[in-house]
N, C-alpha and C positions, 0 to 999 in steps of 0.2 A: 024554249030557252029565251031571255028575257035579252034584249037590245040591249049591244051596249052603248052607251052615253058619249055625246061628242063633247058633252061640257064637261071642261078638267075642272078635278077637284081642288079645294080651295089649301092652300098653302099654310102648316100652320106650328108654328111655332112649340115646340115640346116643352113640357113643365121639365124646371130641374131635378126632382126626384127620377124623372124617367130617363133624362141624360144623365145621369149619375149613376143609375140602375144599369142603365147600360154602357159602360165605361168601365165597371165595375165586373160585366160580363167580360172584357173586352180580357181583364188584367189578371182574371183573380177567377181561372178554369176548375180549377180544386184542391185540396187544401195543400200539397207538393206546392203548387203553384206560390201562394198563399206565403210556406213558409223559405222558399225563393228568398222572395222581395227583404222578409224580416231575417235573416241571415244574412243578404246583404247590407243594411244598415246597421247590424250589429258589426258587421267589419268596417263598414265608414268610418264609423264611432269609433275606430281602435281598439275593440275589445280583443280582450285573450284568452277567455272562456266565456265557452257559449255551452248553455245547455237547452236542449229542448225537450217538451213533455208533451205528451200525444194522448189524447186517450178516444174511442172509438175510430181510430185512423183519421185523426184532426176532425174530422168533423163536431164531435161535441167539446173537444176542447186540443188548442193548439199553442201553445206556453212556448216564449224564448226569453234567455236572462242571460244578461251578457253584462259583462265589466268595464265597459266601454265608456266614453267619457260623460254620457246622460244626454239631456234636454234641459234646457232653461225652463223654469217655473214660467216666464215671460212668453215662451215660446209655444206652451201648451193649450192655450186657445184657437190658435190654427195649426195645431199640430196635423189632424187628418180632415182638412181642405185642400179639394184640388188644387193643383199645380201652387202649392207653398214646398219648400224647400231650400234648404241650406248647401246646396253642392256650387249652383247656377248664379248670374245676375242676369246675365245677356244673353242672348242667341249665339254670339260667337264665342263666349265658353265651354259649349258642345263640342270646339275643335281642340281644343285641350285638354279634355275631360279625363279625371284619372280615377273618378269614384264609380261606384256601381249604379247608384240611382244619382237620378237628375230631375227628374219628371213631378215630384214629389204627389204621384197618385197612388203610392202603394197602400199607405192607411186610408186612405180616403176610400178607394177600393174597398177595402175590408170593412171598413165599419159601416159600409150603405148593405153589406149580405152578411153582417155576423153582432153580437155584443163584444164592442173591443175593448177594452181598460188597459192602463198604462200608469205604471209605477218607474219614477225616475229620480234618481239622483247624481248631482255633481258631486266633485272632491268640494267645490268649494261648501254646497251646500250644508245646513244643522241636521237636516232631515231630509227624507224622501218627500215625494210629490204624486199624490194620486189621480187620475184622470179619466173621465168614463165618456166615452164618446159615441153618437147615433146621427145615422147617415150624415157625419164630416163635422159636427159639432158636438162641442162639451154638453154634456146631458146627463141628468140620470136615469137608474135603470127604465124607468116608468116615462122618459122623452123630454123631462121641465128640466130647462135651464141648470146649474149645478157650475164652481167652479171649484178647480184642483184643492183636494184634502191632504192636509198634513196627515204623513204615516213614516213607522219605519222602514228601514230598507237599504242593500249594498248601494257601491259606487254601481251607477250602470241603471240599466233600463230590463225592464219585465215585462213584455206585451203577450197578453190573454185576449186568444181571440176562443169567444163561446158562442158555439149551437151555427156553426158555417153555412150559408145558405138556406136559414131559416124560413126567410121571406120570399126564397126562390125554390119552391117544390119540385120542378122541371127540373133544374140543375141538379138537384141534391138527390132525387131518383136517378139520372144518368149517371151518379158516380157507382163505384164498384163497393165491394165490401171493405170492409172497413181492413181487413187484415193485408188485402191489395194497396189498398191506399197508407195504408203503413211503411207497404214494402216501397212505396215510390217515395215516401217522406224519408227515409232510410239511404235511398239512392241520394237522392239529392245531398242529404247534410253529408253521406260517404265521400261524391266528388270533391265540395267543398273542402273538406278537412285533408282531400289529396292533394289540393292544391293549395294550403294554406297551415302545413305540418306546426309553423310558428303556435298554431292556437289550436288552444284543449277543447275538443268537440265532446258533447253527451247527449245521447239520444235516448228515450225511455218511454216506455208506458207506464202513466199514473196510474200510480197503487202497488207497481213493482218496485222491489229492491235494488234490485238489477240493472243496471244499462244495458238496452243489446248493441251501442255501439259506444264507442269511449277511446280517446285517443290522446295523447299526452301531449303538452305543448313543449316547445324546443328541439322537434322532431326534425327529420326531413322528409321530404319528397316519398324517396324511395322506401322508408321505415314505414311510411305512414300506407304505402300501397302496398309494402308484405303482411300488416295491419289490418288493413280492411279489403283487401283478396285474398290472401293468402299467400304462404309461402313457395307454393308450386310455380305464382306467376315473379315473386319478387326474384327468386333466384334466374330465372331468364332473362330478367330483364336485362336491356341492352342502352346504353347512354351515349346519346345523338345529340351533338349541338352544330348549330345550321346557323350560317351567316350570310350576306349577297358576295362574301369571299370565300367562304371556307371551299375547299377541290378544287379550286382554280389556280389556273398559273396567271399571275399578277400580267405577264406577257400575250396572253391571249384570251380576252374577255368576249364573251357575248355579246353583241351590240345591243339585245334584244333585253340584258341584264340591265345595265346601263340604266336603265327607267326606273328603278327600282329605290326606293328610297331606303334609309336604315332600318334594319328592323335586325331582328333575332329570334331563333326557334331553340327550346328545348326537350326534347323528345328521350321516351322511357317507351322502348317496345319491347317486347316479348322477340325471343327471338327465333331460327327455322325449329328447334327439337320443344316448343311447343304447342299443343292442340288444343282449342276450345269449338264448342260448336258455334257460339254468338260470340261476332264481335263486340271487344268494349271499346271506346272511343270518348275519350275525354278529352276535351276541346277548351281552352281558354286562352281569349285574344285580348293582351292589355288585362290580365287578371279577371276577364267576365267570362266567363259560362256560357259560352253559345254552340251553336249546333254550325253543320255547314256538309253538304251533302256531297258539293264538292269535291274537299279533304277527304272525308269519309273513304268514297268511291274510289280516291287514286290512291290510297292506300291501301285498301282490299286488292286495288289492281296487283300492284307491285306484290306483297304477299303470295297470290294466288298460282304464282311462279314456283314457288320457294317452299310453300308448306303442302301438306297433303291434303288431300280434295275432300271438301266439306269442313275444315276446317279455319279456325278464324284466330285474327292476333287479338291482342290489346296494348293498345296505342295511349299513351299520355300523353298531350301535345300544347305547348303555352309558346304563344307567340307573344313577342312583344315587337309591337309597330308604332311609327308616329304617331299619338295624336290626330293629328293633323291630316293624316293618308284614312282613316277609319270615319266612317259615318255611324254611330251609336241607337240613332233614332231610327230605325227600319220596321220597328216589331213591336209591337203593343208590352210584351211580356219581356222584352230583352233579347231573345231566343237568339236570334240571329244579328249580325254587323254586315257591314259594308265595306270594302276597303282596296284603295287599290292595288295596283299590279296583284290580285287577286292570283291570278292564273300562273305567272312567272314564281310568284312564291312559293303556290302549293307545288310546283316541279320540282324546284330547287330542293324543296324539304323531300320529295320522294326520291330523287335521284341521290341525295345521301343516303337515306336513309336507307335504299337499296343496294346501294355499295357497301355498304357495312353488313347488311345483312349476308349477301354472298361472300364476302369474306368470311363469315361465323359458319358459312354452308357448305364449304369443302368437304367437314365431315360428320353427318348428322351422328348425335349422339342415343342410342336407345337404352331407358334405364329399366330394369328388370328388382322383384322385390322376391327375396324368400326368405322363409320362417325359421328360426333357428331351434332347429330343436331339444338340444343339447342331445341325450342317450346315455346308457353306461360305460363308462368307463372301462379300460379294459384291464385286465388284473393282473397284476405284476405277478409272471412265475416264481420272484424269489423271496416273496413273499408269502408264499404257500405251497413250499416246496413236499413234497412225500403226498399220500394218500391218510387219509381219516383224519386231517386235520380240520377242526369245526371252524366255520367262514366266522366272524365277527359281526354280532348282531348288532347293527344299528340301533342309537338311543329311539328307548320308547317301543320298539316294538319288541313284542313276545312271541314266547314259544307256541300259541297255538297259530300265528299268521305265520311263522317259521315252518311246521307241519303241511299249511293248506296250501303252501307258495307251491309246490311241484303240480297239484291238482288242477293252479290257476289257468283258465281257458286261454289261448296264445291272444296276444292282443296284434289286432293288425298294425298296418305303418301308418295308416292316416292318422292310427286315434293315440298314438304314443307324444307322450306332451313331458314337457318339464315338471319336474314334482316336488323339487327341494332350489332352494336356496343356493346347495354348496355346487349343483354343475353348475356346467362350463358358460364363462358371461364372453362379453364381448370381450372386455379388457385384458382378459388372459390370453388370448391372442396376440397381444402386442408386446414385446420385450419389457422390462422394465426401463424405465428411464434414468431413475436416480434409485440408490440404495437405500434412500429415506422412505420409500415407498414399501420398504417391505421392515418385517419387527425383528427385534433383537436376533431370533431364532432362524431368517432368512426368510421365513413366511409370511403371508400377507397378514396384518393384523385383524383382530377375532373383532367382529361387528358390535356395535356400543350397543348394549340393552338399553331399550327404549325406556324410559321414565313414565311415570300414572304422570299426566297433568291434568290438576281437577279447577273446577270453577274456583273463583274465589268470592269470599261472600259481598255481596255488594248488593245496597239496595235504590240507589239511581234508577228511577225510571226510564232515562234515555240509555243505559245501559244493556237494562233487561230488552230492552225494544232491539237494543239489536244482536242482541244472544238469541230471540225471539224469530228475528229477522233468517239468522243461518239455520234454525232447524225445520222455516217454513221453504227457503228455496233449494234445501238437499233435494240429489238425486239419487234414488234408490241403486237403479242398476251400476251407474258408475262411482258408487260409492262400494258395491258389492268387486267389482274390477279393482278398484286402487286398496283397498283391503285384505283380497287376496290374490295379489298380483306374484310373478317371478320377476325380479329383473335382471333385463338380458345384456342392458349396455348405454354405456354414453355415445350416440351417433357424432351429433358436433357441441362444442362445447362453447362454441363462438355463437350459437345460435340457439343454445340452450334445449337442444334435443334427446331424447332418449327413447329406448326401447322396452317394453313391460310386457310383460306375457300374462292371459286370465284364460286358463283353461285350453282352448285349443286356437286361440283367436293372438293374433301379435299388433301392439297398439304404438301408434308413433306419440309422442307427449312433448309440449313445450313445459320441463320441470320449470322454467322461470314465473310460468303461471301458475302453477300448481303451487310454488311457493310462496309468489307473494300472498294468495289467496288462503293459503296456510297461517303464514306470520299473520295474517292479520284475523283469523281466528285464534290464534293462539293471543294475541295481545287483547280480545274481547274476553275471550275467558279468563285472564289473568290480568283483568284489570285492578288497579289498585291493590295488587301483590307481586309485583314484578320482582326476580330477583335484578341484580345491577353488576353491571362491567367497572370494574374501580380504571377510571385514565389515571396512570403515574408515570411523568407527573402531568397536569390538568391543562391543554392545549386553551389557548383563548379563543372563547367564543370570535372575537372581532377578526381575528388574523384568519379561523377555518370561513367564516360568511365572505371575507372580504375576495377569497381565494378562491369560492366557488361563482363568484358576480363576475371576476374578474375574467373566468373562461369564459362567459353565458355572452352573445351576442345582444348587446342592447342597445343600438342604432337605433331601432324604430320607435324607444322611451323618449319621452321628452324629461327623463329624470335622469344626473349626472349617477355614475356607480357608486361616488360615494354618496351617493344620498339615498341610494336604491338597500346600499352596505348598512349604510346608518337605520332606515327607515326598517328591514328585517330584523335588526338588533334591539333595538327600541319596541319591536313587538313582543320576542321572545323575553327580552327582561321584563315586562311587566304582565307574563304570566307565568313568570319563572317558579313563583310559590305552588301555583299548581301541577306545572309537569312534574314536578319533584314531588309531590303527595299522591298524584295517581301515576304515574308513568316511570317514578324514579330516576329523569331526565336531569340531576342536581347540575346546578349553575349557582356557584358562588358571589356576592356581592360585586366582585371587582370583574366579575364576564369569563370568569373561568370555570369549564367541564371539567368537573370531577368524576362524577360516573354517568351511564346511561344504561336504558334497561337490557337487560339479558331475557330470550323470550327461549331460548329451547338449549338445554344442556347438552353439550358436547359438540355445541357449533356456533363460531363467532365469527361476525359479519366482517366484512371487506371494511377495514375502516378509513379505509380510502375515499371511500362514500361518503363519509360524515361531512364533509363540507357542502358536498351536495347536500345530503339532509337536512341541514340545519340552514342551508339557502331556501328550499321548499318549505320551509315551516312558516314562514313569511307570509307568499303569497298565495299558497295551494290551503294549509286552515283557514276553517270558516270560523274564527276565533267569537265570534257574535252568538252563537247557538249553539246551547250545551252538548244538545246530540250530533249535532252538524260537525263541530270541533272534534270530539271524540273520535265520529267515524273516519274525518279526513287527519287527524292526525295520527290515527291505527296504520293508516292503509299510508301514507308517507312513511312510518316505520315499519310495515309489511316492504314497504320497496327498497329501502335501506338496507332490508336484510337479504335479499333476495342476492344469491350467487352470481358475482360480477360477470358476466364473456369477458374471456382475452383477448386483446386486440391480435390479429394475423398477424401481427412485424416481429422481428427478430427478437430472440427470446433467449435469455440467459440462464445460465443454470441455477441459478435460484430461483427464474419465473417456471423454469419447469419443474422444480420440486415443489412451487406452491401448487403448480396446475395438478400434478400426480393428487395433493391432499384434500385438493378441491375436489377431484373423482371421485375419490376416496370416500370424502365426506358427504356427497351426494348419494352413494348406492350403498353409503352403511349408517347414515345416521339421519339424512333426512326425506329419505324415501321409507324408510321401515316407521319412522314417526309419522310421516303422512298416512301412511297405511292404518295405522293404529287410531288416531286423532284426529284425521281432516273430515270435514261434512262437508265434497263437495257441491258445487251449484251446478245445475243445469247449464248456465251460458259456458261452462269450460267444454263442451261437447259443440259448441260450435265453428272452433278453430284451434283449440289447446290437446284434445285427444283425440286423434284420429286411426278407425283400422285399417292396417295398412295391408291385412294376410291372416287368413282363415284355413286352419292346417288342412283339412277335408277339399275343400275346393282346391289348395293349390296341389295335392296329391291327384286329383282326377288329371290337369293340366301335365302333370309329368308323367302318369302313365300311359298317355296317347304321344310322348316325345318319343 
């Protein structure tokens, strides 16, 4: 073994490619990471829609496009150089730091381990702005010099990061498969969009049609987390706000509180009657995204009391604190902050948050699920009074299944299922409400025969792409379920739920998905043949735009309502020739709706709506690209159409007689058309159908009661 050396080695200076390389290690872990930093500048920037596009699980490619307010032409030669940035001037603007990034290492990061480009445009600007950057400077793809090209392109910015970790093999082998690192790129934009319901989130793989994640903007909080968890955890949740006052008597404070400076907590937890095996815990301090082990742990504490052993809550928790009390600069990647009276905080927040909890705990609630199986009917004696009178053969069938019916093998209890339409649904159950509810004769009225609705001929190639589009992502099985379904009932109607029956299996359904996803098949098949709603007489466009801005919260616009009123208005009238030739949207010279399209007979949309609608047509069409416009203005009237919830508050009897025709309307004329005409997609099986009860299995359960 070879002596070691008493002379140190000589001291020596690193090239910047290697401080850069590694700096870039420091910030930029995997493409999650990656798309971090670039979501948070798309919200710096004010955007309102963000989409992002993924393909190999970022690593071959990681696309965000956001509406936000761009980058200066001026600005894009040191766009990804270190430490340049727009947030900062001085070291002591750290203490009042209200953005996400500060450090301006995030591109720079990235484009020393990936091919970055950057397409950006201002309102002010004529055009977009192209830009191709290699390790922190403007380059082309081949490393020579290059500066920003004129291109087309929205308000907002478009960052393409290709082939992540190219240059670093080490790195790019320690990552996971590509369908893992998807599901982490997923998490990430999911938190996000929980805590920031204001802004429309899309998340997708290139080359898909489909988004696996899409969230609407002018949402809230809690819509946005029955959204992306699910409904099981949105209805537990529980609504916690924490102040350095709130459970105190103003007469006897803590001395120990007293240190504590302003801040505020707003927390959304699950409460004691639910179980998860992993906790989730979503953590933001001053609007950032950090972790804190801390929190974490005295929250599980408190919990671990209350719910049943091995299992876990889910916590939402956004603190807002001074400025000034938080140090931001701790973590290379943001992960975690600083801040003080740390300790007196997190108590404060668990001791509410515990006391409300055992108030909800007096009486744990347990929910239990069973299948309805309707059965026959039992037969009115005097109806069939004496001997040798022949039973009445139901339509359709004949005398020789009338012969073999005595022969028929008994059938057991498990495998007895619904097998017609006319048993017994939920709604018969419930008394009637209003006498409009039932027909001339006392009886419920006879179900509206479904209508053929066929293509219409249309030779657009961004049409056919997406008549193309719905027969490549049909799903077989659940397309065989909604076609020949039973339906059994409207559960809530405020939350858009229902019951269907396929065989022996009972499915829970958000119809509101189902239908928009419908409408907006039905207006691709029937484009440019729409029949039309005549308005008489014809509402003005300017008073219905003015009316739906006028609710919408737009504080955080730098554009006054009426200019926002005006600026919608001004869009739709100068494509008013078209929605009237394909859409049959007619708008008169002087701003006055005369009709708009009718997409399925024997059922008209909430037109309470339409102010909404014709507010969205504004800013949600991509009015620049023929297919783009199309699909986003189908699916804004796919949602237009879609059966409004009633609000829970007190309700008049004319709101209940609409409510009764609404049922009505749902289980006879657009659930039997769905069944007939809808192709649906695979993503409605990932939170819109779900089975909730499978007759055989729950049959074993009750014969060991």
């Amino acid at each position: 073994m070879a002596e070691l050396s008493n002379t140190p080695k000589p001291i020596r200076r690193l090239q910047e490619a290697v401080i850069n390389r590694i700096a870039a290690g420091e910030i930029i872990h995997r493409p999650s990471s990656a798309l971090k930093e670039l979501l948070e500048n798309s919200l710096d920037a004010g955007a309102t829609s963000v989409r992002v596009t993924v393909k190999d699980g970022g690593m071959k490619l990681l696309q965000i496009q956001d509406n936000g307010c761009g980058i200066h032409k001026d600005d894009l030669p040191i766009l990804a150089e270190r430490f340049t940035t727009s947030k900062i001037a001085s070291f002591q603007d750290l203490e009042r730091l209200t953005t996400y990034g500060f450090r301006g290492e995030a591109l720079a990061s990235i484009s020393y381990v990936s091919h970055l480009s950057v397409v950006t445009k201002t309102k002010k600007d004529i055009c977009a702005w192209r830009a191709i950057y290699v390790d922190g400077a403007l380059a082309a793809p081949d490393g020579s010099p290059i500066d920003p090209k004129p291109c087309a392109g929205n308000d907002g910015t478009t960052i393409t990061v290709e082939n992540l970790f190219y240059n670093t093999p080490t790195r790019l082998s320690a990552l996971r498969g590509s369908s893992e690192e998807y599901s982490r790129i997923l998490d990430v934009v999911t938190k996000y969009a929980v805590h920031n319901p204001h802004v429309s989130f899309t998340c997708k793989k290139s080359g898909s049609s489909a988004p696996d994640l899409t969230t609407p903007s002018g949402s809230n909080t809690k819509q946005t987390i029955r959204l992306m968890y699910g409904p099981t955890i949105a209805k537990e949740l529980i609504e916690v706000s924490v102040s350095p006052s709130s459970g105190e008597d103003s007469m006897d404070v803590d001395d120990d509180a007293t240190a504590e400076g302003p801040w505020k907590a707003e927390v959304l937890c699950t409460g004691p009657n639910y179980e998860a095996k992993k906790m989730v815990f979503l953590l933001f301090i001053n609007h950032r995204l950090v972790e804190s082990q801390r929190m974490k742990k005295a929250l599980e504490t408190i919990y671990s009391g209350i719910i049943s052993k091995g299992s876990s809550p889910f916590v939402y928790l956004s603190l807002q604190i001074d400025p000034h009390s938080v140090d931001v600069n701790v973590h290379p990647t943001k992960r975690e902050v600083h801040f003080l009276d740390e300790e007196l905080i997190t108590r404060k927040i668990c001791d509410t948050v515990i006391e409300v909890l055992l108030r909800r705990n007096t009486s744990r609630v347990f929910e239990y699920q069973t299948l309805l199986t309707g059965g026959i009917a039992p037969v009115d004696p005097s109806q069939n009074k004496g001997k040798g009178k022949k039973r009445a053969r139901p339509e359709g069938e004949d005398e020789v299944s009338e012969l073999v019916r005595p022969m028929a093998k008994k059938l057991a209890s498990q495998h007895k299922v619904r097998t017609s339409q006319q048993d017994r649904t939920l709604d018969s159950m419930f008394p009637v409400v209003n006498l409009s509810q039932k027909g001339v004769d006392g009886q419920q009225p006879a179900p509206v025969k479904v209508s053929e609705i066929r293509s219409s001929a249309c030779n657009l190639d961004s049409v056919l792409q997406l008549r193309d589009q719905l027969d490549r992502v049909k799903h077989a099985g659940l397309t065989e379920v909604l076609q020949n379904h039973v339906f059994v009932g409207i559960v809530d109607l405020g939350r858009c739920l229902a019951l269907i029956q396929h065989a022996k299996k009972l499915y829970l359904v958000n119809y509101g998905s189902l239908c928009e996803e419908f409408f907006y098949q039905l207006g691709v098949l029937q484009f440019g043949d729409f029949h039309r709603i005549t308005l008489d007489p014809p509402p003005p466009l300017q008073a219905l735009v003015k009316l739906a801005v006028d609710a919408e919260d737009t504080s955080k616009s730098k554009s006054s309502k009426s200019s926002i009123t005006d600026a919608i208005i001004q869009t739709i009238m100068d494509h008013r020739e078209m929605l009237c030739e394909y859409f049959m949207l007619e708008i008169s010279e002087t701003g006055t709706i005369t009709s708009i399209p009718h997409l399925l007979k024997g059922y008209t949309p909430n037109l309470d709506k339409l102010p909404l609608f014709l507010m969205r047509l504004g800013p949600q069409v991509k009015w620049h690209s023929e297919k783009a416009c199309f699909r986003t203005f189908l699916r804004e009237l796919a949602y237009f159409y879609v059966p409004e919830p009633l609000l829970p508050s007190e309700v008049s009897d004319a709101d209940k007689a609409n409510e009764a025709a609404l049922r009505w309307q749902i289980q006879h004329v657009l659930f039997p058309a769905i069944a007939k005409h809808m192709q649906p997609p695979k993503s409605l099986l990932d939170r819109d159908v779900v089975q909730v009860a499978n007759l055989p299995e729950l049959y074993r359960v009750f014969e060991r009661c």
